[in-house]
N, C-alpha and C positions, 0 to 999 in steps of 0.2 A: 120797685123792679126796674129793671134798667129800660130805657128803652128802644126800641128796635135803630139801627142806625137809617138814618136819611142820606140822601144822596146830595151831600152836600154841595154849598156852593163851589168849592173850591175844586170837586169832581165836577161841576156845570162847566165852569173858567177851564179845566182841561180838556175836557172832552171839545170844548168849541173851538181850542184852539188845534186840538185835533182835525177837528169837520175840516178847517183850511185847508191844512198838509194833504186831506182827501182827497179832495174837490180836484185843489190842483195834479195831485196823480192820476187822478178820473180825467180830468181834463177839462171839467166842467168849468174852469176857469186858472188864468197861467199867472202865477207870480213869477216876475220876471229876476227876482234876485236868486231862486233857488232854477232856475235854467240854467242862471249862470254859472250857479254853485256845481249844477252836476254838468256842467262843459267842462269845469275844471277839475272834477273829481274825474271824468272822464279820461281827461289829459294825464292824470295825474296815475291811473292804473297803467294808461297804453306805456308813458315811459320808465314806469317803475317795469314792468313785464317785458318791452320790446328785446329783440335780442342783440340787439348793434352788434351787428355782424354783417360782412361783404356778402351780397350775395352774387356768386359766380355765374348762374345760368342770365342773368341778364345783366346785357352790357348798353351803355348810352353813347352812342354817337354825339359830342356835344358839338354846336356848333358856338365854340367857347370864344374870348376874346382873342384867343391865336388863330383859332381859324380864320376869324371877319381878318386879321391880320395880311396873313399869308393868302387867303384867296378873295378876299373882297367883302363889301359891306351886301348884307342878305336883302333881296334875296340874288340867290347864284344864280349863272344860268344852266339851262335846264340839263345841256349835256353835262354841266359839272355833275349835278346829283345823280345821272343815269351814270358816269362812272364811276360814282362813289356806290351806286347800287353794285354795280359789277362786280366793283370788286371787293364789297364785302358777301358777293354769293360764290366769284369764281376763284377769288383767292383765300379767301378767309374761310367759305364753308360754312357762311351762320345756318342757322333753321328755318328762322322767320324776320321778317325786318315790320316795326311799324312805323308811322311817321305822326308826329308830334304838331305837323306841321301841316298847309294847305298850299297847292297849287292852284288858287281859283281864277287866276286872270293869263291869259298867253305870255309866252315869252318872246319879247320883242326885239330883244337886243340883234335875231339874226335879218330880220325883216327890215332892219335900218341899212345892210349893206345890201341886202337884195336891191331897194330900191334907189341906191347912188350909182347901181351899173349903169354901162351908158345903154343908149337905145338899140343901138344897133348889135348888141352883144347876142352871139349864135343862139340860139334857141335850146341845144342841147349842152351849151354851157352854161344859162340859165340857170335848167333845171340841175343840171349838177349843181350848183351852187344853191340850189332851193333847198336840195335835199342834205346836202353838207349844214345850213344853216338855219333845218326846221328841229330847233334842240328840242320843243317840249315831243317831234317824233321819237330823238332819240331815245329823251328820258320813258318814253312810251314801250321801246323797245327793249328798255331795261328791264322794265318792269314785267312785259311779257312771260306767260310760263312761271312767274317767282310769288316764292309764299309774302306775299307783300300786303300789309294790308295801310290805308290810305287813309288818315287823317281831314275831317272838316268838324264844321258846328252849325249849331241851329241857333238860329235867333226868334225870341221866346217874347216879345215885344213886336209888336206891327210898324211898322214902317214906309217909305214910300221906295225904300231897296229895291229893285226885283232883284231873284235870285239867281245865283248862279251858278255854274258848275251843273254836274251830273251827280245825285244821291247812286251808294252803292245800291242792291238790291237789298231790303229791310228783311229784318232777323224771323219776322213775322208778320205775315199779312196780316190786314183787320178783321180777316173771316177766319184767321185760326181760333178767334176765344166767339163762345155765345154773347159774352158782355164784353164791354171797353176795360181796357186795367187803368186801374188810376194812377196812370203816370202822367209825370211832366205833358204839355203839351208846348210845340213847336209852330213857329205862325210863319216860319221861312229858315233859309240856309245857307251856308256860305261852301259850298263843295267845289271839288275837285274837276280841273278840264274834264269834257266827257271823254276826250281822248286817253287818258291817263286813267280813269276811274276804269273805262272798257278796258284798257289792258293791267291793270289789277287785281279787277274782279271783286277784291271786298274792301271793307272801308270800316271805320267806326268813329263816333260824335268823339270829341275831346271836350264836352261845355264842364266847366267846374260846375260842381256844387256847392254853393256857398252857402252858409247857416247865415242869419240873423247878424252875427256876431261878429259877422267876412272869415270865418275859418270853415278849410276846407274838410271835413269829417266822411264824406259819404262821394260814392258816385252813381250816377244815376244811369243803371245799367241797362236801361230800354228808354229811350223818347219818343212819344208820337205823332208824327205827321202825316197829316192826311189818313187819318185813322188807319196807318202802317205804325211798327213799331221797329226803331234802330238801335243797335247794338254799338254798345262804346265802345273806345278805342283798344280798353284793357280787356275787353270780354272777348270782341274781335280777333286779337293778337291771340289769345288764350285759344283760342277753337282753333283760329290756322296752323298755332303749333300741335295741338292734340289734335288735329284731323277729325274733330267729331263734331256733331250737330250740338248748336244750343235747344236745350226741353227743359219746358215747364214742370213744377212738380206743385199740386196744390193740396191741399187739406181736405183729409176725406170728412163727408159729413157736417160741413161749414156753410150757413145760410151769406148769399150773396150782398153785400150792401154797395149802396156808392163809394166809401171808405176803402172798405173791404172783401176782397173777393176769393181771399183762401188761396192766393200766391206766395207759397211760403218759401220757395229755392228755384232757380233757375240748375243745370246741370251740362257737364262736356262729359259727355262716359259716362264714369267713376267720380268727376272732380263735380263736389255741390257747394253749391253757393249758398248762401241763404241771404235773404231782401226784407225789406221791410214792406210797408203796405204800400208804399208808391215804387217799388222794386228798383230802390236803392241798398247799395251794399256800402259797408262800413270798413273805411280803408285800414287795412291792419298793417302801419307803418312798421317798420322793421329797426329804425333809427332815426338817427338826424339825417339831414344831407349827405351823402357821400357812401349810401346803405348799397350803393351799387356800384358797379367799375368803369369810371367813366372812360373814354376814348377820344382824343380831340380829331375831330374831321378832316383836319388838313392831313393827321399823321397818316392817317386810312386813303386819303387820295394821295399822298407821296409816297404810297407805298413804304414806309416805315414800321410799319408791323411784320413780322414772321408769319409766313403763310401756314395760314389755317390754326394761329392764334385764337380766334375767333369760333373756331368749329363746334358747329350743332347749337349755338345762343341764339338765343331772341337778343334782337337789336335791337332798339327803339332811336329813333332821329329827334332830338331834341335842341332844346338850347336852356345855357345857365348863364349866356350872357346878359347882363341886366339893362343894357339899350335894347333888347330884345323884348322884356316886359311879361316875359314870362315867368315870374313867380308869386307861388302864394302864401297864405297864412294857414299852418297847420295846428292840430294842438301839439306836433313835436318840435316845432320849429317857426320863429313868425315870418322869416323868410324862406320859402322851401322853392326850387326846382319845381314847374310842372309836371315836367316828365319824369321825373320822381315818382308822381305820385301815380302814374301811369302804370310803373314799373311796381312798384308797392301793393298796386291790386291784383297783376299778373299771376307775383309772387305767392298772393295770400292764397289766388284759385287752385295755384300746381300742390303750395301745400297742406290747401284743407286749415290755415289757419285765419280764415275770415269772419271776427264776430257777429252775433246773430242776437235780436232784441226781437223775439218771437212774438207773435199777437197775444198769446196769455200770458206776458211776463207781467201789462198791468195787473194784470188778476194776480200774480205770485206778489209786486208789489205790496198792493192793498193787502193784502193779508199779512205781510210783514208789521204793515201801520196799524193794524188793528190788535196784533198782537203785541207791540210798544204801549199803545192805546190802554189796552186791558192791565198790562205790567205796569201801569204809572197810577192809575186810576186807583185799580184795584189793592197791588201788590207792592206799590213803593212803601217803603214806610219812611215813618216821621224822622227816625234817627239820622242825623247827616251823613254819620258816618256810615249807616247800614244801607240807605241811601246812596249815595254816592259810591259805594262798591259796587250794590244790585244794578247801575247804571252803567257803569263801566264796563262790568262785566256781559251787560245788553247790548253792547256798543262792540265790545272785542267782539260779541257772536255775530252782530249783522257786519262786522268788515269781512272775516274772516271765512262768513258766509259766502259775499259776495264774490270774494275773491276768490273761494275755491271755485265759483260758478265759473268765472271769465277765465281761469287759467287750465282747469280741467273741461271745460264742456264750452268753453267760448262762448259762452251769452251772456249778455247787459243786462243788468237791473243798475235800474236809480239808487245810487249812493247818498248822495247829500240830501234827497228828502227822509228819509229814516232815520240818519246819524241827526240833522239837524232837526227834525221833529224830538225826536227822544232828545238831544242837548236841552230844546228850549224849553218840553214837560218837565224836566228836571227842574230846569234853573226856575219857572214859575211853583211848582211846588214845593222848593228849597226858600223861596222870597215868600210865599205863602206861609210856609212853617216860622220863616224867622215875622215876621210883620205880623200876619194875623194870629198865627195859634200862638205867638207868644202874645197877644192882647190875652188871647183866651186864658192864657196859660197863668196869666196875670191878676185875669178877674176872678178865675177858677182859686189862686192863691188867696185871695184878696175871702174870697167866700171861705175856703176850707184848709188854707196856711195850717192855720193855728189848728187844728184839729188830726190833720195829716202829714206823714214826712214829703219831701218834694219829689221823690222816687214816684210816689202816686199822684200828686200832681201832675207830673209829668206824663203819667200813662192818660189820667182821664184827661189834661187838654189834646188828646189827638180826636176825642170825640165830648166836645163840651156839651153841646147838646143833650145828651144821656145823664145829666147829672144833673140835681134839681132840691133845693132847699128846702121843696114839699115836704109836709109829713104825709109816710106812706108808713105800712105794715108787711116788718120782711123776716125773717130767720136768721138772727144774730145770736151773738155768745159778747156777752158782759165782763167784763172785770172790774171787780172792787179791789187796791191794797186801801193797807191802814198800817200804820206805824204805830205799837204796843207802847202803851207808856209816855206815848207824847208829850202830856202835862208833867209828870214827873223830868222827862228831859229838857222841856223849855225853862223848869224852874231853875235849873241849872246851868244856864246857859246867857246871854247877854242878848239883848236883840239883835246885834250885828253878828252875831257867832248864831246865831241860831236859825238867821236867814241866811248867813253862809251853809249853815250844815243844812238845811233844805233843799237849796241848792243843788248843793251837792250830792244829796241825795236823789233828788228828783231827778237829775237830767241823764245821769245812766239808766233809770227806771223807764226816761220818755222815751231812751235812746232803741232800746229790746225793745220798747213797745212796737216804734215805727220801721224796725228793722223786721218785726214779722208782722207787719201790715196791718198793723191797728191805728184803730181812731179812735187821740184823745180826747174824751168829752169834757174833761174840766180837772180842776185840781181842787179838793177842799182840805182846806190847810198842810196837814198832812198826808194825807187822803188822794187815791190817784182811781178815776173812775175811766175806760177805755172801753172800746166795744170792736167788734170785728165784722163786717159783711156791708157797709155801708162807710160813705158814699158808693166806693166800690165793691161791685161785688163781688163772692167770696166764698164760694162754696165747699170750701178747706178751712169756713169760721173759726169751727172749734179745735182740731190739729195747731191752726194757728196760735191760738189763746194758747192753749194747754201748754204749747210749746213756749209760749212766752213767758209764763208763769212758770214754768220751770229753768227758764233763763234767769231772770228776775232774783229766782234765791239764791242762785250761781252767783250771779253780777253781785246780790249782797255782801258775800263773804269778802269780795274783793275793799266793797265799800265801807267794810267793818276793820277793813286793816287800817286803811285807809286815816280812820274816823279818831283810832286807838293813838295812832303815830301823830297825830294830832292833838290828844290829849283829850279828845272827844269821848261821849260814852257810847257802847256798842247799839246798834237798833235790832229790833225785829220786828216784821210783820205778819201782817194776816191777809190772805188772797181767796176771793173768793170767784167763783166763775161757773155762769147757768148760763143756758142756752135755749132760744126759743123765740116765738114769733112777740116783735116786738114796734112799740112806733119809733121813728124817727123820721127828725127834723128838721126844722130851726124852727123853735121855740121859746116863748118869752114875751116881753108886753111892748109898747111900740115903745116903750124908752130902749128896751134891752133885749136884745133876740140873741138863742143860743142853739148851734148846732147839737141835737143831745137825743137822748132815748128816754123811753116811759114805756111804763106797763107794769106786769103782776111777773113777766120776767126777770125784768131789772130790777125790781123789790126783791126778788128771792137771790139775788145775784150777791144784791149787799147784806140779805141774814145770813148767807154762808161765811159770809168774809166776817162779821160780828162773831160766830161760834166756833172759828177755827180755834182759839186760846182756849174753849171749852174741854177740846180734845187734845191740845198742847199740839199740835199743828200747823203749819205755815201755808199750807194749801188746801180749799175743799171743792167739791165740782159739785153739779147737780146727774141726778140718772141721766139726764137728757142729754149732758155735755162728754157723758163718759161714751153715749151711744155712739156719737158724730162723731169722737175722737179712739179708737177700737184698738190701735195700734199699740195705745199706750199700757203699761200693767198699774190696776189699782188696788188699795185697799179699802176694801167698804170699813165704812164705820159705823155707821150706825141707821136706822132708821127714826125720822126725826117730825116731828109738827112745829114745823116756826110760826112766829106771829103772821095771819094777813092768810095763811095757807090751811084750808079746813083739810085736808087730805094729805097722811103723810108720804114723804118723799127719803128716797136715798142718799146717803151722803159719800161721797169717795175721796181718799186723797191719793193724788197721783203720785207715782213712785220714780216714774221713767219708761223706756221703753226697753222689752225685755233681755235686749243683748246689752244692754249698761248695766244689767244688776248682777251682784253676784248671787254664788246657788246659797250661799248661807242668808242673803235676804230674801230669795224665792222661798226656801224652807219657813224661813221666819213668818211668812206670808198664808203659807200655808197652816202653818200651825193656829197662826190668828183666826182664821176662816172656821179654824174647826172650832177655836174656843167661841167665836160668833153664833156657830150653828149650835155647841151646846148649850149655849146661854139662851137664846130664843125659846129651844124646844126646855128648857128649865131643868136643865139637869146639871145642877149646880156642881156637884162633887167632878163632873168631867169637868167642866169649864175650868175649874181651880185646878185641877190636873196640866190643863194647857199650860194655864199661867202659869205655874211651875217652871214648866218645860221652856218656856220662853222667858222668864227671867233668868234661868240657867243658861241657857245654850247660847243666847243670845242676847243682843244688847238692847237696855231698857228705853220702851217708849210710854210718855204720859199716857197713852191710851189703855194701855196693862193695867195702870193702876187706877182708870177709872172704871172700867170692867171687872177689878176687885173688888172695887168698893162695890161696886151695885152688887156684884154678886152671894158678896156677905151680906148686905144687906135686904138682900130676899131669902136669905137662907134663915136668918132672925127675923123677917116678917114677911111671908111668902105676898106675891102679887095676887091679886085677886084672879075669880077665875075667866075674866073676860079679858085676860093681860094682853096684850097684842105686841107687845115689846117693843112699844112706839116711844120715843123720850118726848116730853113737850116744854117747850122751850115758851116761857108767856112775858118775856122782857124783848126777847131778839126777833 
């Protein structure tokens, strides 16, 4: 009996390399080549998706290589940029302006001519001249009243700095939340004159986010200092154009950890953000460099723009001059504009296109991997090719998965741990199949080659284990042929002509065997002995045989033309085929072991096959084989006592299955049955009536005329009166 499958090595060797791929999506530990793999899968959706398109509502003031040009190496002085504010509010008409940039130390330049006056200089011409050439008041005055919001940074490292500048007022006190959020934390800052920040009013951090990798992916849309929390530069600009308050949105029903505390969007109105657990948001670039409309500085302060150009934009003050030092590394570009990416997060809040890596996306992950997991383990099969499709086609569903996530619904799941977990289950189960199961495949040939076709070889090495050279007791179906007349044809024949026509004869006999899944047990001489249900099992034994045995006579005819055209003489044989619980093994003495079968079923297997010529016959079954095989139509022949068997048994020869016969041999069939059933109950005169009918109507079979003869032959010497109508066979 087969036995139950184990959980083989080669499902251990996968599954462990599965736990890896886990671990690390749990986080329980990080392999640092599959981070990297999904930064670049990442990269690799944002500009397969992005829309490279201008986006018109914001505009970048650059202070480019013509600017430093035309008005001087940066920084300006301060009335410059308080005219430049002017008039991009009272010519241009923008919306909102932010600045890229920090004012954190005085501007000096006018303080240098104040103090070369002479001494004696009037006092109210002084101060006329104080107030002409206090630029950061002008730029102060610019700013007054205007939707302005005001650029610095935090420094995240202790130092012996002190700080400077004035912080705008923070997005959120420390006693808005019951707990701390676990954001960034700030140890100082580089901010804005207080002069300028008080006439601004807001402000927001510009500090990059930098990954591990120095690319900039995310921005960190709160920082905390002094257990206050501040708003960036792009979240800032976002509120002062929509005039609405930043708010929390948290996760109902969500236990608090240090990690995690159920901050899942920050919001302006209607506009939601969504953040990750340090309430960073994921910059959704729009293109490469140049995703926005730049404006050179100088053109805006010489008045070379058409007024009100500009009208109703966020403006942003930046620079892409590269003595400047302001650029970074994105995944769409490895040189990008800072204020770029300023503008890029603006964008994503106005349109609701800002990706989101929700806190149960690990959970949706893992369950991906586990169901890769279960598909390789359980559900790959051995076939390469059946294989390698079931893979592919696991590989189109998690892209295509994913992608509909990120482009219809904006969330991030991890790409390259899935794709490349499933790649590598593959390629180790594909090297597994080729290196070990064909060892198995090898050894399994090497035991049962010679007894099976390599069709089943190949099924039982995907589970060697189940197969076993034991002798056990199973429910098999037998075949015996035997070639009529053998000695007569070998006298006739030369030894090289007659191991050719063996040959030849054998090897389309072995060919139907293995083609309906027989095991040949041996060949004697002429003699071909095969069984069905073992090694493999088979519980379609007898279907199979009977099918095969009916192949077999088929195949003959072929092999008799074949034999003639050769000048050969024609053969016939005899088939015989029982079914029933039998041993098998490998058997034999320690010189010579042989895979084969024994028992009181296999004895009755080969007296059927000895008594088919009895009955002029080429096929006989036992009751037992005709049970298992129901499909087929038979003709009883006889009830018989063979040698070995104290109890008699039924004899049938198969005819076909009943849509192959025609109605003139179903008639013929039936006629037989009835001469059978009068012959039993002894009423001779009907019986010979049959015969009649059936040598007339129909076409003659030896069996007719053995049924005559008995028949006459009780009619001149009746059977006694304990007749049972059993034949007893004491030779076979």
């Amino acid at each position: 009996m087969k036995k139950t499958r184990d959980f083989s090595f080669k499902s251990i060797l996968l599954v462990t390399l599965s736990a890896v791929f886990l671990f690390h999506s749990l986080a329980i530990f990080e392999i640092g080549l599959l981070q990297r793999l999904e930064n670049d899968a990442y990269a690799a959706r944002l500009q397969l998706t992005m829309p490279n398109t201008l986006d018109e509502r914001i505009v970048i003031i650059d202070i480019d290589e013509k600017s430093l040009a035309e008005v001087g190496r940066w920084p300006w002085r301060r009335d410059v940029v308080g005219r430049l504010v002017n008039e991009l509010f009272e010519h241009q008409q923008i919306a909102t302006m932010g600045f890229d940039v920090v004012f954190a130390e005085p501007d000096g330049s006018g303080s240098v001519l104040i103090e070369a006056l002479p001494e004696h200089t009037p006092e109210d011409i002084r101060a006329s001249m104080v107030a002409r050439l206090d630029h950061d008041a002008q730029f102060a005055q610019a700013l007054t009243g205007r939707n302005v919001v005001l650029g610095y940074y935090f420094k995240e490292i202790s130092d012996d700095q002190p700080n400077v500048g004035l912080l705008p007022k923070p997005a959120f006190p420390g006693f808005a939340f019951d707990f701390p959020l676990p954001v960034r934390q700030a140890t100082g800052y580089g901010a804005n004159l207080a002069v300028l920040q008080k006439a601004a009013k807001q402000g927001g951090h510009f500090n990059p986010q930098v990954d591990d990798d120095g690319i900039v992916r995310k921005v960190s849309l709160l920082i905390a200092y002094e257990g206050n929390y501040y708003a960036s530069l792009s979240l800032a600009v976002a509120k002062a154009y929509l005039k609405q308050p930043i708010e929390t949105i948290f996760a109902e029903g969500v236990g608090v950890s240090q990690n995690y505390v159920g901050l899942e969007q920050l919001s302006l109105g209607k506009k939601f953000i969504p953040v990750d657990n340090q309430v960073r948001a994921l910059i959704p670039y729009r293109g490469k460099s140049g995703s926005f409309r730049y404006v050179s500085a100088s053109d805006v302060l010489n008045g070379r723009l058409a007024t009100g150009s500009l009208g109703g934009k966020i403006v942003l003050l930046g620079t892409s001059a590269p003595g400047l030092l302001d650029l970074r590394a994105t995944p769409v570009e490895p040189v990008y504009p800072g204020v770029e990416i300023h503008a890029n997060l603006i964008a994503g809040i106005l349109d609701g296109t800002i990706k989101e890596r929700p806190a149960w996306a690990a959970g949706a992950e893992l369950i991906i991997l586990l169901f890769i997991v279960l598909m390789v383990v359980f559900f790959l099969p051995s076939s390469p090719l059946s294989s390698t499709l079931l893979t592919a086609l696991a590989m189109l569903m998690v892209l295509a998965f994913n992608l509909w996530l990120w482009i219809s619904a904006h969330l991030v799941l991890n790409l390259a741990t899935p794709v490349l977990m499933l790649l590598v289950l593959y390629l180790v189960h594909m090297a597994y199949g080729f290196f070990v199961e064909s060892r198995n495949k090898q050894l399994l040939s090497m035991r049962f080659g010679q007894y099976v076709p390599p069709e089943l070889v190949s099924e039982m090495s995907a589970n060697p284990e189940d197969y076993s050279l034991e002798g056990e007791s199973k429910q098999l179906t037998v075949l015996f042929s035997d070639v009529r007349g053998f000695t007569t044809i070998s006298e006739g024949l030369s030894a090289k002509e007659l191991a050719t026509l063996m040959n030849e004869y054998l090897t389309p006999m072995t060919r139907i065997i293995h083609q309906h899944r027989g095991t040949i047990d041996k060949y004697m001489g002429d003699a071909i002995m095969a069984f069905w249900g073992a090694p493999l099992d088979d519980k379609d034994h007898a279907r199979h045989a009977v099918r095969c045995a009916l192949s077999m006579l088929i195949e003959l005819k072929s092999v008799n033309e074949r034999f003639v055209a050769k000048g050969w003489p024609e053969i016939k044989i005899g088939i015989g085929l029982n079914s029933g619980i039998m041993t098998v093994g490998n058997m034999g003495s320690s010189f010579r072991m042989a895979y084969t079968v024994m028992g009181d079923e296999v004895n009755l297997g080969s007296r059927l096959e000895g008594i088919t010529k009895e009955y002029g016959v080429a096929l006989l079954v036992s009751q037992n084989t005709k049970d298992e095989a129901p499909e087929f139509v038979y003709r009883e022949l006889d009830r018989v006592r063979v040698k070995g068997k104290a109890l008699p048994i039924t004899i049938y020869e198969p005819l076909g299955l009943a849509e192959d016969l025609s109605t003139k041999q179903l008639a013929s069939l039936t006629l037989f049955n009835a001469l059978l059933a009068a012959y039993r109950n002894q009423e001779w005169l009907m019986a010979l009536n049959y015969y009649e009918q059936l040598i007339n109507e129909h076409e003659s079979h030896p069996v007719y005329e053995l049924y005559r003869e008995r028949i006459e032959h009780y009619m001149s010497t009746p059977p006694p009166d304990n007749w049972d109508g059993v034949y007893t066979f004491t030779t076979k």
